[in-house]
C-alpha positions as a LaTeX table, in Angstrom:
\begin{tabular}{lrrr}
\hline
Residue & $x$ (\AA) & $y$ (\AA) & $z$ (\AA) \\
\hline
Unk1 & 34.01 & 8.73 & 126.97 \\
Unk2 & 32.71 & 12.32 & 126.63 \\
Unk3 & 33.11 & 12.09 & 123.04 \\
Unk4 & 31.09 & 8.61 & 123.04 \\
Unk5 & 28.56 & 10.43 & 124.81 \\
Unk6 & 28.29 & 13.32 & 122.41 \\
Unk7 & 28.06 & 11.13 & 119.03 \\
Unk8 & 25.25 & 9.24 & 121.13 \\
Unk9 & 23.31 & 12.49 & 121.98 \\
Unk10 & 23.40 & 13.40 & 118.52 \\
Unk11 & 22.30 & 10.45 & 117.10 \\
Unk12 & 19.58 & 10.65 & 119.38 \\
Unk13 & 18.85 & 14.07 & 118.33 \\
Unk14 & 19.11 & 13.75 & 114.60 \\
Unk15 & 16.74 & 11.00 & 114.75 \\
Unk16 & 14.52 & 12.70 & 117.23 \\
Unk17 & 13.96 & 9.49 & 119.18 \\
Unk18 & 16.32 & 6.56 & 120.76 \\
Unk19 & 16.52 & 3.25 & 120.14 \\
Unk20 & 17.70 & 1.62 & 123.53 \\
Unk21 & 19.08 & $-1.15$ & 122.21 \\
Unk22 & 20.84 & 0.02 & 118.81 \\
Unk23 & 22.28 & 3.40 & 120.85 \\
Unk24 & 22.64 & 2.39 & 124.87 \\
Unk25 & 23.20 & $-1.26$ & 124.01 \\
Unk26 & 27.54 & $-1.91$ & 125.20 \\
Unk27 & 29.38 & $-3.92$ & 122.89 \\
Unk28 & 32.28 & $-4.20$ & 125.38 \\
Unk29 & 32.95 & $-6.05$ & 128.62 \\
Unk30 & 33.25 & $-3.64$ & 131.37 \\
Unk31 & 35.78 & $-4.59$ & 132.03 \\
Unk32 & 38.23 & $-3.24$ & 129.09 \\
Unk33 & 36.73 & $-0.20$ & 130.01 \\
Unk34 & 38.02 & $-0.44$ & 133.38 \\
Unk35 & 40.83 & $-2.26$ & 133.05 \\
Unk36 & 40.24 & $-4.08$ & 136.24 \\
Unk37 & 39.20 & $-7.76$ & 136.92 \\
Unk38 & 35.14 & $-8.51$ & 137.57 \\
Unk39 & 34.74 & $-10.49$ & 140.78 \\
Unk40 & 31.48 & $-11.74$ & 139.50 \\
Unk41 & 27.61 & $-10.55$ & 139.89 \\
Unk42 & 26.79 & $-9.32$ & 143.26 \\
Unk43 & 23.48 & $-10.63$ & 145.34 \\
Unk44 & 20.61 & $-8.25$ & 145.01 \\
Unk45 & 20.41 & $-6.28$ & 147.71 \\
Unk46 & 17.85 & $-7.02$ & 150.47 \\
Unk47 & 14.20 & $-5.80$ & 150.89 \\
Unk48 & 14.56 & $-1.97$ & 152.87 \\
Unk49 & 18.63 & $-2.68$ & 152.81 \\
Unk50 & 19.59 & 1.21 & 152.11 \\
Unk51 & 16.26 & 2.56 & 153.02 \\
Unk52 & 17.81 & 4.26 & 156.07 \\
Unk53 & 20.96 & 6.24 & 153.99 \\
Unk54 & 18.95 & 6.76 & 151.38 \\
Unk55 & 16.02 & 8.82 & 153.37 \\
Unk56 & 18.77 & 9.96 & 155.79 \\
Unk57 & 20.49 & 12.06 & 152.54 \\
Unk58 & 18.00 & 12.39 & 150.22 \\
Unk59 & 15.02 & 13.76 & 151.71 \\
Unk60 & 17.47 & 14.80 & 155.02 \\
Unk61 & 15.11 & 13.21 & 157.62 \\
Unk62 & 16.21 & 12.84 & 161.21 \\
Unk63 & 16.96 & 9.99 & 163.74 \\
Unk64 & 13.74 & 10.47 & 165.73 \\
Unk65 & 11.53 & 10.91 & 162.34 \\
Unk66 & 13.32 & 7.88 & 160.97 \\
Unk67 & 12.66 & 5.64 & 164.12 \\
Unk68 & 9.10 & 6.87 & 163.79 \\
Unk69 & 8.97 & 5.55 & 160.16 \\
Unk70 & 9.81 & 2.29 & 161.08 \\
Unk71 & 7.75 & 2.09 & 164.33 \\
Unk72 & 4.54 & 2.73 & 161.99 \\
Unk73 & 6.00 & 0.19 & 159.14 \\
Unk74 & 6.22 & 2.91 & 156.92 \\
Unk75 & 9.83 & 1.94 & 156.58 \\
Unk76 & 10.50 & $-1.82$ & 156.56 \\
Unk77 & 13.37 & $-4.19$ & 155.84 \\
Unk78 & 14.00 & $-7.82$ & 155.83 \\
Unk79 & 17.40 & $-9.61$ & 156.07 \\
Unk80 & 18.61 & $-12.63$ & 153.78 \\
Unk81 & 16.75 & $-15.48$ & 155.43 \\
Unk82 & 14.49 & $-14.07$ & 157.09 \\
\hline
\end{tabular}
C-alpha cells in the first residue's frame, strides 16, 4: 500500500496537480483489499449522532460545558424518526 501511495504522490508531483478521478479513483472492490466479506452500505448516520464524542475528544470540552451546549441548542441532534 505504501508503495501505491508513493507512485500516487509522485504522479501528483510530476504533474504538479491531481486529477481526482484518474489518480484517487479505486479500480478494486474493497473488499480484495481486505479480504473480508461487505455486509452492505450502512445508514447515514443521524443529525448531531457523534456530536458529543466528537467535541468531548477533539476540542476536550467538559460534561457541564457540553450540557450547556445543548441547553442553548448550540449542540443539537435528532434520532431516526423523529
Amino acid at each position: 500500500m505504501r508503495e501505491v501511495v508513493q507512485q500516487l504522490l509522485d504522479r501528483i508531483a510530476t504533474r504538479g496537480e491531481c486529477d481526482v478521478v484518474a489518480d484517487l479513483a479505486v479500480p478494486i472492490p474493497l473488499t480484495v483489499i481486505g479480504g473480508g466479506d461487505v455486509a452492505g452500505p450502512l445508514p447515514a448516520p443521524d443529525l448531531g449522532e457523534h456530536n458529543m464524542v466528537v467535541v468531548e475528544h477533539y476540542l476536550q470540552y467538559d460534561a457541564d460545558r457540553l450540557a450547556r451546549l445543548t441547553a442553548t441548542g448550540v449542540l443539537a441532534s435528532q434520532q431516526s424518526g423523529e
